[in-house]
C-alpha positions as a Markdown table, in Angstrom:
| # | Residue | x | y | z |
|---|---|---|---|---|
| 1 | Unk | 38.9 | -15.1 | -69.3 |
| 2 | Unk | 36.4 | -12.8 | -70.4 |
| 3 | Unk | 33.6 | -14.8 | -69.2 |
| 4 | Unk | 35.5 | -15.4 | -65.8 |
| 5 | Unk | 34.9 | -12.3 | -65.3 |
| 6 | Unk | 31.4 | -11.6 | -66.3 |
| 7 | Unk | 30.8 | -14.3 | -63.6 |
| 8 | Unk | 32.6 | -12.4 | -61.1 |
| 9 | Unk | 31.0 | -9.3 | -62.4 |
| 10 | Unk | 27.4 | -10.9 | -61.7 |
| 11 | Unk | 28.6 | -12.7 | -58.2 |
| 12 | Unk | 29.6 | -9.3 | -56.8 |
| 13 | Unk | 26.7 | -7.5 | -58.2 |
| 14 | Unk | 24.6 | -10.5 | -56.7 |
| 15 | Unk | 25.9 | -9.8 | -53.2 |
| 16 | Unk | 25.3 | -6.1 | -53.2 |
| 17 | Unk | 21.6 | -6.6 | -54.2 |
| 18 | Unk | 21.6 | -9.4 | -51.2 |
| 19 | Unk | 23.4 | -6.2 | -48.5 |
| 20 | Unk | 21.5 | -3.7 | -49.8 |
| 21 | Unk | 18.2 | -5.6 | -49.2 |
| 22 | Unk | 19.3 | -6.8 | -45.7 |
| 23 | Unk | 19.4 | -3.5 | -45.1 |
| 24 | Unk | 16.6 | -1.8 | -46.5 |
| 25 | Unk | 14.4 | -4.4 | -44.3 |
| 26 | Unk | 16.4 | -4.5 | -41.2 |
| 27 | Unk | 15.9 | -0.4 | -41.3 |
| 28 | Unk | 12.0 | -1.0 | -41.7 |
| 29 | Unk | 11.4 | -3.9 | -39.0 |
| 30 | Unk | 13.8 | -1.2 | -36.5 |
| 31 | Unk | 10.5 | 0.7 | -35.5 |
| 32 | Unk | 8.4 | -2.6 | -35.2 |
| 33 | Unk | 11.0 | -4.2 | -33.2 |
| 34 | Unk | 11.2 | -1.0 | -30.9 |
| 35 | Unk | 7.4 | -0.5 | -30.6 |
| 36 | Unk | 7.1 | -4.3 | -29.1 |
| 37 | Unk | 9.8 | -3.6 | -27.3 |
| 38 | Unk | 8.6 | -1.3 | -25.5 |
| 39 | Unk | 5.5 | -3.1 | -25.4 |
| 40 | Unk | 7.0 | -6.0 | -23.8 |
| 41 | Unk | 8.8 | -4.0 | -21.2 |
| 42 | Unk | 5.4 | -2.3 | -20.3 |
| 43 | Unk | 3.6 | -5.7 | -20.1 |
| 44 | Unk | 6.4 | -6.8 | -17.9 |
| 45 | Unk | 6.1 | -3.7 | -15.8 |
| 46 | Unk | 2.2 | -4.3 | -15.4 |
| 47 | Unk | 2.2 | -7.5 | -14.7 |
| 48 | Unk | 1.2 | -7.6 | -11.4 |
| 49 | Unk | -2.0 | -5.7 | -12.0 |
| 50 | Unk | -4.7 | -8.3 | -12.9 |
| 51 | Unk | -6.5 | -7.6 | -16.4 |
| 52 | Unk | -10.4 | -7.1 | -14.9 |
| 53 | Unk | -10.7 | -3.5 | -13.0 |
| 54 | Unk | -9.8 | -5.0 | -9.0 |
| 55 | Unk | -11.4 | -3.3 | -5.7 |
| 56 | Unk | -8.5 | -5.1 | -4.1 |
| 57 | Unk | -5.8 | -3.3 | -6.6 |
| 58 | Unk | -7.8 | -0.2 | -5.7 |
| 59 | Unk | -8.0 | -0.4 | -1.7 |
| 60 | Unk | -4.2 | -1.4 | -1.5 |
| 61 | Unk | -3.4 | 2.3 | -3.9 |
| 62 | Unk | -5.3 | 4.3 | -1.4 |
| 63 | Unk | -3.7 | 2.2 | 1.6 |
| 64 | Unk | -0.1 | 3.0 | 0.1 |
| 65 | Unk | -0.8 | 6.6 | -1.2 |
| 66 | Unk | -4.4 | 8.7 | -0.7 |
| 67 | Unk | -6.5 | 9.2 | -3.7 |
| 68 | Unk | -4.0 | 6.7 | -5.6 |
| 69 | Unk | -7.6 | 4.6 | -5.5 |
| 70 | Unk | -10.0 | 7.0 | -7.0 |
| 71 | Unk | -7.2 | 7.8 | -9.9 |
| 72 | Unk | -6.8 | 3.9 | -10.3 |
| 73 | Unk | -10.8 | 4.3 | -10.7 |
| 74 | Unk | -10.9 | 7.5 | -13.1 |
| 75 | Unk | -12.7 | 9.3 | -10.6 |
| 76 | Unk | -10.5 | 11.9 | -10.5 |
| 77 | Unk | -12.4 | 14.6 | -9.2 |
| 78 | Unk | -12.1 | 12.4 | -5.6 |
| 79 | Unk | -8.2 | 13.0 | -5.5 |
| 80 | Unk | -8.2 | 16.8 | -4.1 |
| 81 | Unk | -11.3 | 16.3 | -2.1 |
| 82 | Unk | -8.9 | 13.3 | 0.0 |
| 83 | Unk | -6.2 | 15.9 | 0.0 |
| 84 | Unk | -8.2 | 18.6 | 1.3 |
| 85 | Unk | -9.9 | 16.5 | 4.1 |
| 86 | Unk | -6.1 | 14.9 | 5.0 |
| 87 | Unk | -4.6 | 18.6 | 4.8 |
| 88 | Unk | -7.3 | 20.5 | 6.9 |
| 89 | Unk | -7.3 | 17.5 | 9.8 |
| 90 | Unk | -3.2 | 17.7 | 9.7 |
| 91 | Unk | -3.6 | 21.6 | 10.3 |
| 92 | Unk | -5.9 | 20.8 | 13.5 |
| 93 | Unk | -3.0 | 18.2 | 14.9 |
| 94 | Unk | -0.5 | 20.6 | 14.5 |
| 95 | Unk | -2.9 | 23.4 | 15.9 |
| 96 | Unk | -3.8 | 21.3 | 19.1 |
| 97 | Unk | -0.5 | 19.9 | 19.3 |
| 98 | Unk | 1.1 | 22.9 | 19.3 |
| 99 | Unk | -1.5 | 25.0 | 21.9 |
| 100 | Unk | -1.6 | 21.1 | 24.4 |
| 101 | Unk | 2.5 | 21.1 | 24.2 |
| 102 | Unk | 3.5 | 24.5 | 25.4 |
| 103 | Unk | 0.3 | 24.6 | 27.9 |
| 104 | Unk | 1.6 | 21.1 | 29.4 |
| 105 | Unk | 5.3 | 22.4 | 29.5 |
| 106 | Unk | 4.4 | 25.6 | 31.4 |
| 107 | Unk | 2.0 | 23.8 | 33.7 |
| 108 | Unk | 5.4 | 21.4 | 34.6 |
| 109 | Unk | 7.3 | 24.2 | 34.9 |
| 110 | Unk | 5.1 | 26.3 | 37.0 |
| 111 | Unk | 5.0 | 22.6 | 39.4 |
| 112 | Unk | 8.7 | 23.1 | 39.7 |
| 113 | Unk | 8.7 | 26.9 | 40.5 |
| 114 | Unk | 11.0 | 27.5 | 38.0 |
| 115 | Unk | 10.9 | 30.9 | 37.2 |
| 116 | Unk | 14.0 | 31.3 | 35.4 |
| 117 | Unk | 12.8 | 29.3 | 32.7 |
| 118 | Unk | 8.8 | 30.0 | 33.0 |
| 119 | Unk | 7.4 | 30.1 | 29.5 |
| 120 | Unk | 5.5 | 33.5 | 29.3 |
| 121 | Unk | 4.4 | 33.4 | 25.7 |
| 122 | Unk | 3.8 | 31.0 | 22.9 |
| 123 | Unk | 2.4 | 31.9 | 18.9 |
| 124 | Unk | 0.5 | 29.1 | 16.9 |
| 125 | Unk | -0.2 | 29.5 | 12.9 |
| 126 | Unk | -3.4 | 30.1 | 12.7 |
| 127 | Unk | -4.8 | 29.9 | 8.7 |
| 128 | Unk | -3.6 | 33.6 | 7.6 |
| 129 | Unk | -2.3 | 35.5 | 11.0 |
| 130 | Unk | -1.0 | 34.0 | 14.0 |
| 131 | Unk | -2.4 | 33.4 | 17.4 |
| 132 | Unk | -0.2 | 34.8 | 20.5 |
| 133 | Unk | -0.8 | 33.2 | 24.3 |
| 134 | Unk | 0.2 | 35.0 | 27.4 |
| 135 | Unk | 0.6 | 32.5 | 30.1 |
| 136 | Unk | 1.4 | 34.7 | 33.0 |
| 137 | Unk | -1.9 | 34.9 | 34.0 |
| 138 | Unk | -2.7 | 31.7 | 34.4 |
| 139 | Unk | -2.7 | 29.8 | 37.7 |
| 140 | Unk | -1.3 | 25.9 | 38.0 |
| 141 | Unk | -5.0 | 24.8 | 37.9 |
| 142 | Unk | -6.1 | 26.6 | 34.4 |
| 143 | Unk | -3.0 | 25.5 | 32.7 |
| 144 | Unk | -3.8 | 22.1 | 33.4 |
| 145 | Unk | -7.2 | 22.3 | 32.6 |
| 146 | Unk | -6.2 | 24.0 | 29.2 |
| 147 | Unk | -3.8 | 21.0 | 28.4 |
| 148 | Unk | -5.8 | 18.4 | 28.9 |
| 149 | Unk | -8.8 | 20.9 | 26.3 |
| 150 | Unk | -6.7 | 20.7 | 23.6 |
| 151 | Unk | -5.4 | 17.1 | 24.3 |
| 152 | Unk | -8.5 | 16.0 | 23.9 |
| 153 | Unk | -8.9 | 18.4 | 20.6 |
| 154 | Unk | -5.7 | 16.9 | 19.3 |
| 155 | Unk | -7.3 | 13.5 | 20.0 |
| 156 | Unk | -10.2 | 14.5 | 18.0 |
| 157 | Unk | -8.1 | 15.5 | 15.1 |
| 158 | Unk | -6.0 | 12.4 | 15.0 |
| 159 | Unk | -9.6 | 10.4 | 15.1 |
| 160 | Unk | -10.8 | 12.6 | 12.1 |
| 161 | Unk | -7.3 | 12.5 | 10.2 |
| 162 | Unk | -7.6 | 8.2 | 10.5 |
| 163 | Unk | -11.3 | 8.2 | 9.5 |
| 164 | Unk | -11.0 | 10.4 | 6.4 |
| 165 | Unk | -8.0 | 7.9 | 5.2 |
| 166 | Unk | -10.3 | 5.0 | 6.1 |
| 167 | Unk | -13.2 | 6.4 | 4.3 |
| 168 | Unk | -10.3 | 7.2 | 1.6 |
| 169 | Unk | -9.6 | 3.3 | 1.2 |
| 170 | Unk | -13.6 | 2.0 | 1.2 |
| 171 | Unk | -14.5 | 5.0 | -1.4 |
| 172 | Unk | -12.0 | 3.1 | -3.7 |
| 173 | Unk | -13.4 | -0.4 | -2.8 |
| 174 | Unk | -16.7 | 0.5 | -3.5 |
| 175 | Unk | -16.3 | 2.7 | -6.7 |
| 176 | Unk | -14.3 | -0.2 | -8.1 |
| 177 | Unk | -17.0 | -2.8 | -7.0 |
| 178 | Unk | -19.2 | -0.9 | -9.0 |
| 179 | Unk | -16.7 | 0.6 | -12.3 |
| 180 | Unk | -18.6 | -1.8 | -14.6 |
| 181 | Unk | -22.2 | -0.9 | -12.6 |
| 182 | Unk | -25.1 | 0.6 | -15.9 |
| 183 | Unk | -25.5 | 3.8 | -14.8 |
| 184 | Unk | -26.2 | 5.1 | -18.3 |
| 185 | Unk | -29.8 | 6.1 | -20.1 |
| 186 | Unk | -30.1 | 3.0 | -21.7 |
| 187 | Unk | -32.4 | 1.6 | -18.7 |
| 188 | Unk | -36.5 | 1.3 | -20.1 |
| 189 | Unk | -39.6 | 1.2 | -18.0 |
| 190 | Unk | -42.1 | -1.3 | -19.7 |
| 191 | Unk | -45.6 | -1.5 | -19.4 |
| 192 | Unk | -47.6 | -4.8 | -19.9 |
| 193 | Unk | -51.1 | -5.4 | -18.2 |
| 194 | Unk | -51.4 | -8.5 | -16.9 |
| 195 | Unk | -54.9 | -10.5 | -16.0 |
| 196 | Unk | -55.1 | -12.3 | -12.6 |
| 197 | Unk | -56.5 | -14.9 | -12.8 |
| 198 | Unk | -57.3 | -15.9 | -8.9 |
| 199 | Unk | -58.6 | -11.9 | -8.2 |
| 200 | Unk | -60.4 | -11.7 | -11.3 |
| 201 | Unk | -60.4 | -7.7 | -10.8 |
| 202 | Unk | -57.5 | -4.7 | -11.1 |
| 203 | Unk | -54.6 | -4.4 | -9.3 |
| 204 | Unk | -51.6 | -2.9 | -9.6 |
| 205 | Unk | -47.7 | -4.4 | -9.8 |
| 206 | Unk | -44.3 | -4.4 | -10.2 |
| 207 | Unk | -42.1 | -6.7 | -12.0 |
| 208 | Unk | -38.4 | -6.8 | -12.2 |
| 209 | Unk | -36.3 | -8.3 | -14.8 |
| 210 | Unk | -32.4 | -8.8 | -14.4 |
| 211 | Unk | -30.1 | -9.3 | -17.5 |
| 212 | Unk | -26.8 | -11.3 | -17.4 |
């Protein structure tokens, strides 16, 4: 009897050693199993991007969002010079736009002879004040001549506006085309004379060598 129970004595203090040591190393491979985790799902989120720096990867960023390119290149310092090119052309359409619109509407209403609803006055944001237009002075011919000014200014703008995002998208090509580009100090100038044969006399040369 007495040994009956030293067995059962030794099973049960057998099995707690076995929990308890489960335990111990399922609560130390927890923060291993999280950190691949979280590996994996960031892997799985990246996986589109291919592993070598791509101008492609970089064109399509600055195609879908301006200056996305040049972050997806480090060159950081790019991003607010895009913005501040986009933001100063989008002032200049709404500035045009704004002046070619309300010229154009009172030159069609002045057409009509409608001078219950002639437009007398129009104000535009301009930078830190804003600019006030009095159109009553203005005969049929100057309004249109003023509309078609600034439509041709607002043309400009939107020309400007898509050549700044265009230049956006090639700036991120080209950097990438050239992330891995030696740029550093560790470039050497060697000097070697060199006999000639054929001239049998001194002359002066340059040769180039190319690493791979």
């Amino acid at each position: 009897m007495e040994s009956s129970k030293s067995i059962v004595f030794l099973l049960l203090n057998l099995l707690a050693i076995i929990l308890i040591t489960s335990g111990v190393m399922a609560a130390q491979d927890t923060l291993p199993s999280a950190t691949k985790s979280a590996k994996l799902k960031s892997e799985n989120f990246l996986h589109f991007l291919p592993a070598e720096h791509s101008p492609k990867v970089a064109g399509i960023a600055s195609a879908i969002v301006p200056g996305l390119g040049q972050a997806y290149n480090k060159k950081y310092w790019k991003v607010p010079i895009v913005y501040a090119g986009l933001a100063t052309a989008g002032y200049f359409i709404y500035y045009n736009f704004a002046i070619y619109s309300n010229f154009r509407k009172a030159y069609l209403l002045k057409l009509d002879d409608d001078s219950t609803s002639a437009l007398h006055s129009f104000k535009v944001w301009y930078i830190t004040s804003t600019n006030t237009f009095y159109l009553d002075g203005y005969p049929t011919s100057n309004l249109y001549e003023v509309q078609n000014k600034y439509r041709y200014y607002l043309d400009i703008s939107i020309l400007v506006a898509a050549g700044i995002y265009l230049l956006n998208i090639l700036d991120a090509v080209v950097d990438a085309h050239l992330y891995h580009f030696d740029v550093s100090n560790d470039l050497s100038l060697d000097v070697r004379p060199f006999y000639n044969p054929v001239t049998i006399r001194k002359a002066g040369g340059i040769n180039l060598t190319f690493t791979f």
